[in-house]
Backbone as CSV, one residue per row, in Angstrom:
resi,resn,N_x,N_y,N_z,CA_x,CA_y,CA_z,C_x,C_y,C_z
1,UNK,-18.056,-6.768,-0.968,-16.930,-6.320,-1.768,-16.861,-7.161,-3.048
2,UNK,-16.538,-6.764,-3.981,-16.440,-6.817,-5.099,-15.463,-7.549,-6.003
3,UNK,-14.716,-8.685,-6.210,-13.523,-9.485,-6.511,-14.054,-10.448,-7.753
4,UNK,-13.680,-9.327,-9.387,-14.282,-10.628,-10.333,-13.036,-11.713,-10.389
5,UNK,-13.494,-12.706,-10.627,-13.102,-13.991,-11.236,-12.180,-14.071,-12.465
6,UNK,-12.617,-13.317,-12.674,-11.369,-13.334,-14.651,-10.466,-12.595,-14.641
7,UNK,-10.086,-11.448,-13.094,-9.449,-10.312,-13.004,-7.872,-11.220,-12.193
8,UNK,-6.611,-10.978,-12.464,-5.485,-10.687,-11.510,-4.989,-10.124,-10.864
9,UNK,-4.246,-9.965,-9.115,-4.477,-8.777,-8.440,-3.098,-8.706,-7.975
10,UNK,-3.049,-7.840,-7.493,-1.404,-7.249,-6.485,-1.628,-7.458,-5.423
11,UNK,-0.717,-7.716,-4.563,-0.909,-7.362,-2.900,-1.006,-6.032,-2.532
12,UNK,-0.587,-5.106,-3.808,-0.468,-3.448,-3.111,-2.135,-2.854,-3.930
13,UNK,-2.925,-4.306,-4.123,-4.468,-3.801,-4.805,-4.867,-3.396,-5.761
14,UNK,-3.489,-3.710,-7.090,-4.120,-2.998,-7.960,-4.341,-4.168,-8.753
15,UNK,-5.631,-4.541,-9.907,-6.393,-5.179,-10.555,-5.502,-5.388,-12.172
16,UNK,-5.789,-6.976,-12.641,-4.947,-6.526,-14.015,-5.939,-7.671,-14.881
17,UNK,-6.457,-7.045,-16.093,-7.140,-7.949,-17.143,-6.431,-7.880,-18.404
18,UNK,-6.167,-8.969,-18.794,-5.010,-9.114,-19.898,-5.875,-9.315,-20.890
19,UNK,-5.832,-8.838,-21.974,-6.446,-8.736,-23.540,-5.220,-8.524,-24.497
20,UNK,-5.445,-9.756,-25.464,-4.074,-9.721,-26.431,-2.940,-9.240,-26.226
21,UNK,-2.494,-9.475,-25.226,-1.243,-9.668,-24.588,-1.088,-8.128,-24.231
22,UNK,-1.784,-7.305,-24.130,-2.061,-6.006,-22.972,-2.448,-6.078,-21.889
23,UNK,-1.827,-5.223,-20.698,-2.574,-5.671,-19.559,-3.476,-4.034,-19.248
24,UNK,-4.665,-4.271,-19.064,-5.402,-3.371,-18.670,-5.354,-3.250,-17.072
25,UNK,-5.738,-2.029,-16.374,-5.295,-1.894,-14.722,-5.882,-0.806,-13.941
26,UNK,-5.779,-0.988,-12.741,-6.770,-0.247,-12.121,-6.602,-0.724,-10.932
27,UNK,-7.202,0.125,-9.591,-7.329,-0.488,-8.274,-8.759,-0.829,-8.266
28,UNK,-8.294,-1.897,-6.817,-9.365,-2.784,-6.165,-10.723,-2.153,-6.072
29,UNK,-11.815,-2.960,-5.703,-12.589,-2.255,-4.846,-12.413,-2.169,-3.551
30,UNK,-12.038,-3.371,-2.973,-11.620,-2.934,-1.483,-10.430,-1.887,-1.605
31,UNK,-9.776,-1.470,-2.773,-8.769,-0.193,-2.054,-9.543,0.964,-2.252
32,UNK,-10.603,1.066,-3.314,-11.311,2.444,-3.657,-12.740,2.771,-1.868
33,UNK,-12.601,1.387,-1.879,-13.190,1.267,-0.225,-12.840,1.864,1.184
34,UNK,-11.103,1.326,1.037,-10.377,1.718,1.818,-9.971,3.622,1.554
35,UNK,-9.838,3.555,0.555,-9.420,5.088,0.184,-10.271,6.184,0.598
36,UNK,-11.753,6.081,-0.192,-12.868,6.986,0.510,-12.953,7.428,-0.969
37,UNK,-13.553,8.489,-0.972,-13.724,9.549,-2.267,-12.672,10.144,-2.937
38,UNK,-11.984,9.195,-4.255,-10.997,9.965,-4.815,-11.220,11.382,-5.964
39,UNK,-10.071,12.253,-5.286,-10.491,13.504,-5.473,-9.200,14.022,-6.595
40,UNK,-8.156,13.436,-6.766,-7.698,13.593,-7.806,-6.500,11.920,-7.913
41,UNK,-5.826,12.321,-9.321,-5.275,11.098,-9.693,-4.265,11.529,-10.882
42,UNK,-2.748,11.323,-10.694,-1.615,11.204,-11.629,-1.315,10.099,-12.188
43,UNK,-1.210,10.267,-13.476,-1.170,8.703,-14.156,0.125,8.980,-15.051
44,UNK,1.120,7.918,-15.751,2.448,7.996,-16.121,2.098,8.714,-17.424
45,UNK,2.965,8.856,-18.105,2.429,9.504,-19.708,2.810,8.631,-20.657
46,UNK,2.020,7.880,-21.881,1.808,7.404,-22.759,3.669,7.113,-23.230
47,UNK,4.055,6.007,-23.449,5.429,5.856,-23.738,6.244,5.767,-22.562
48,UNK,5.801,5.979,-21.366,6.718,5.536,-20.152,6.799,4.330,-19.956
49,UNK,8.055,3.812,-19.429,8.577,2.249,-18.798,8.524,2.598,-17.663
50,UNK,7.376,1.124,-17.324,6.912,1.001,-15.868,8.040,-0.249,-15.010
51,UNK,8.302,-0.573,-14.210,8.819,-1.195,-13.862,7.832,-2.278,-12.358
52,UNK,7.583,-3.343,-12.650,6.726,-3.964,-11.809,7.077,-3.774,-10.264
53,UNK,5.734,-3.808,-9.754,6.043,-3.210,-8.418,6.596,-1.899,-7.884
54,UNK,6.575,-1.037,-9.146,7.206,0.347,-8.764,6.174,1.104,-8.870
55,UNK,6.271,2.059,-8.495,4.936,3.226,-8.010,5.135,4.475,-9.863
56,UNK,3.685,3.831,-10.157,3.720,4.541,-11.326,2.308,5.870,-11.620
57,UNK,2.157,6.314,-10.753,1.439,7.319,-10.431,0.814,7.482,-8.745
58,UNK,-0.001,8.052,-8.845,-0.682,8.413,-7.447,-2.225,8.803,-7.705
59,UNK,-2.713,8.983,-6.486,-4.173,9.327,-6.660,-4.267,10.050,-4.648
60,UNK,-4.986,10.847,-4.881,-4.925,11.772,-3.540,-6.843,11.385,-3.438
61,UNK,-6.973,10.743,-2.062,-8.329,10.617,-1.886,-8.382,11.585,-0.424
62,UNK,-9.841,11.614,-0.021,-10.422,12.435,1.367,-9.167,11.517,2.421
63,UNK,-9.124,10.631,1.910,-8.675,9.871,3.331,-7.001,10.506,3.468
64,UNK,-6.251,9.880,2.041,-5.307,9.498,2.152,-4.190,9.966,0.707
65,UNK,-3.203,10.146,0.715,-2.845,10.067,-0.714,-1.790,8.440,-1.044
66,UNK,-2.031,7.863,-2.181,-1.477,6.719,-1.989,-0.514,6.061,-3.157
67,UNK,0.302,5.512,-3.514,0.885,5.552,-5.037,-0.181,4.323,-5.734
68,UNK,0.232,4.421,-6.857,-0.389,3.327,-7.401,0.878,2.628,-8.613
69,UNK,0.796,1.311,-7.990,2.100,0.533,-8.007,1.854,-0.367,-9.888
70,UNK,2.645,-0.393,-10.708,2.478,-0.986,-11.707,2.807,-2.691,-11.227
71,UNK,1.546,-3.587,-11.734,1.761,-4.504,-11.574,2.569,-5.581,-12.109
72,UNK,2.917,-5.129,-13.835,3.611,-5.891,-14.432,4.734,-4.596,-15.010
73,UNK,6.302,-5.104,-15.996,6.908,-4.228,-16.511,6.438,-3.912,-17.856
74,UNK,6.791,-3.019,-18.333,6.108,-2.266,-19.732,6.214,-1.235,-19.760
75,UNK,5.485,-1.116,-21.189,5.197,0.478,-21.516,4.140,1.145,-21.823
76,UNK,3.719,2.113,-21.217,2.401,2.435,-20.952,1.935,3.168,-22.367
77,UNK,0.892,2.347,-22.851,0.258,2.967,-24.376,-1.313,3.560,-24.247
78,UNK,-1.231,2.935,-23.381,-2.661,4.239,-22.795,-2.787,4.843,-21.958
79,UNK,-3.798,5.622,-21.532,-3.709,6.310,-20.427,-5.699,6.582,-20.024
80,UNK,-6.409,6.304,-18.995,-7.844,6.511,-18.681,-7.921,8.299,-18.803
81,UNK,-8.088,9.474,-19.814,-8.033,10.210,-19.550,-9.107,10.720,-19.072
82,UNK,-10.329,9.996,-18.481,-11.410,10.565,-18.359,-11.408,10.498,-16.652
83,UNK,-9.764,10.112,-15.844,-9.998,10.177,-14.564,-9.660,11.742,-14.398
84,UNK,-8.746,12.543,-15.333,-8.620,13.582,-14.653,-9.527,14.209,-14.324
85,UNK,-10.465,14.502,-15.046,-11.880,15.240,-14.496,-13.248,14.491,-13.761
86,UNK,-12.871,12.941,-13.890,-13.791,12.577,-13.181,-13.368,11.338,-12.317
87,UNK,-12.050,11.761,-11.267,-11.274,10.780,-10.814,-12.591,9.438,-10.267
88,UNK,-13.545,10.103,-10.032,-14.629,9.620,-8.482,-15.274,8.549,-9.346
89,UNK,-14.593,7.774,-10.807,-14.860,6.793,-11.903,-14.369,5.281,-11.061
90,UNK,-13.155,6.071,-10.243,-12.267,4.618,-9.716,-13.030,4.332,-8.823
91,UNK,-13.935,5.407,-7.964,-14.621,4.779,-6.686,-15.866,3.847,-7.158
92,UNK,-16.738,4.864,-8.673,-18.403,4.266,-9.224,-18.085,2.828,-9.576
93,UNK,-16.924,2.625,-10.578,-16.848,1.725,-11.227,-15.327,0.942,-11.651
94,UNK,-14.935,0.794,-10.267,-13.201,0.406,-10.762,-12.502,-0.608,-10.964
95,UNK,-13.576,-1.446,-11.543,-13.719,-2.566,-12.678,-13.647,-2.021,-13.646
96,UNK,-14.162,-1.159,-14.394,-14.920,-0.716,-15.546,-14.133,0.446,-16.309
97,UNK,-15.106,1.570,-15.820,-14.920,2.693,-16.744,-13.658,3.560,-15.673
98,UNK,-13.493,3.261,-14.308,-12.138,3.435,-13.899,-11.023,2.913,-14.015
99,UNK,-11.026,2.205,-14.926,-9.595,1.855,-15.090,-8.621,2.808,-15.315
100,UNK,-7.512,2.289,-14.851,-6.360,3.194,-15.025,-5.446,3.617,-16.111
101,UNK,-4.609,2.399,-16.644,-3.680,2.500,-17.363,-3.455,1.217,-18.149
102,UNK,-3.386,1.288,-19.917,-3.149,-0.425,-20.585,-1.879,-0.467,-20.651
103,UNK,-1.167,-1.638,-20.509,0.495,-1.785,-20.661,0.830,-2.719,-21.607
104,UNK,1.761,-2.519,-22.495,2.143,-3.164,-23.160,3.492,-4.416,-22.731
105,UNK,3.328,-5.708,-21.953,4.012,-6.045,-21.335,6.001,-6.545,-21.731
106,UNK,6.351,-6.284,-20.714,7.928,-6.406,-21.565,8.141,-7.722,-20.872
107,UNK,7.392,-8.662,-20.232,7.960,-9.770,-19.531,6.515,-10.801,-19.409
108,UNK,6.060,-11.026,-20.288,4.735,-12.244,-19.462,4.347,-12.919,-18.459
109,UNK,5.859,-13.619,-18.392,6.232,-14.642,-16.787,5.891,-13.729,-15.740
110,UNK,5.784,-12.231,-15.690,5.449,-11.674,-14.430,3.717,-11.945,-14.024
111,UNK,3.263,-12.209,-15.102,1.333,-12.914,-14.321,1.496,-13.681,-13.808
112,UNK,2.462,-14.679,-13.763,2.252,-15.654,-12.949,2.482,-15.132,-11.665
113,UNK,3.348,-14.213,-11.318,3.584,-14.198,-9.708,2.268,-13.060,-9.217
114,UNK,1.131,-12.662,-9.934,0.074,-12.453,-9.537,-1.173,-13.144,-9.127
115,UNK,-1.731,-12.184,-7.994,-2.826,-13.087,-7.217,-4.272,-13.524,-8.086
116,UNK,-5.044,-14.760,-7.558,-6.119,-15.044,-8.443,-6.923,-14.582,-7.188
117,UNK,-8.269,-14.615,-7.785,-9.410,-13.908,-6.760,-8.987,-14.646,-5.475
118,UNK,-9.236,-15.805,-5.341,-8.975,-16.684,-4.052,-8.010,-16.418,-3.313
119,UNK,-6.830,-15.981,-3.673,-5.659,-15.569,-3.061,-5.879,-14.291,-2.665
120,UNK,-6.590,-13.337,-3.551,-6.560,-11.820,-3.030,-7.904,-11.744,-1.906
121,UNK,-8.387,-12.264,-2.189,-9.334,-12.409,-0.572,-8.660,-13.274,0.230
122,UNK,-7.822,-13.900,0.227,-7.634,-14.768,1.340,-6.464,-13.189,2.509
123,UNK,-5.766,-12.891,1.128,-4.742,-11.796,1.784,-5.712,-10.393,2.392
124,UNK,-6.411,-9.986,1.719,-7.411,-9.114,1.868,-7.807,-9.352,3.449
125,UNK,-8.542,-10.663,3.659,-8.699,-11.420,5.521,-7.827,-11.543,6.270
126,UNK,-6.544,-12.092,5.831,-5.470,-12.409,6.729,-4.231,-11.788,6.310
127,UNK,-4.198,-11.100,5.069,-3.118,-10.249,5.252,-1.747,-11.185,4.635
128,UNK,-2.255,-12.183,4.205,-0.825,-13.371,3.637,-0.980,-14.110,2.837
């Protein structure tokens, strides 16, 4: 499994890389693992306030359908539009070219209460 080093994570799995004070986002690989083959995916629309820890879209895989939780608060100024037609981006590459959604953050202090690789594998094993 797959856990870069420069990335920040959620307990509910979703991934966050901060660039000039944007946070870029996306799920895990262990959740695109856990999920199976995602087969479609709702993402917020460009100008929405996300609220951290609140469920700011969804994605419906073979397995399961599941929300996908914003990790920090903001406002969403982008959007990955290349999952609608090719959701199965989050499973190839969901580091990468699956990413989800960039946020423009309304609170900074919220990275800190996010996980570093070491922590998200430790929870990933034991769950804490």
């Amino acid at each position: 499994m797959n856990i870069p080093e420069d990335l920040k994570y959620t307990k509910t799995h979703e991934w966050v890389k901060i660039e000039d004070g944007i946070v870029i986002c996306g799920i895990s690989d262990y959740a695109q693992q856990e999920l199976s083959d995602i087969v479609f995916i709702e993402l917020p629309e460009i100008g929405q306030r996300v609220e951290k820890e609140k469920p700011m879209g969804n994605l419906e895989a073979v397995k399961a359908v599941s929300d996908i939780y914003a990790p920090v608060s903001g406002e969403i100024i982008e959007i990955n539009e290349k999952l609608n037609n090719t959701p199965e981006l989050m499973n190839k590459d969901p580091y990468g070219e699956g990413w989800t959604v960039k946020i423009k953050m309304s609170n900074p202090e919220e990275l800190n209460e996010l996980l570093t690789k070491e922590e998200y594998d430790k929870f990933i094993v034991h769950g804490s």
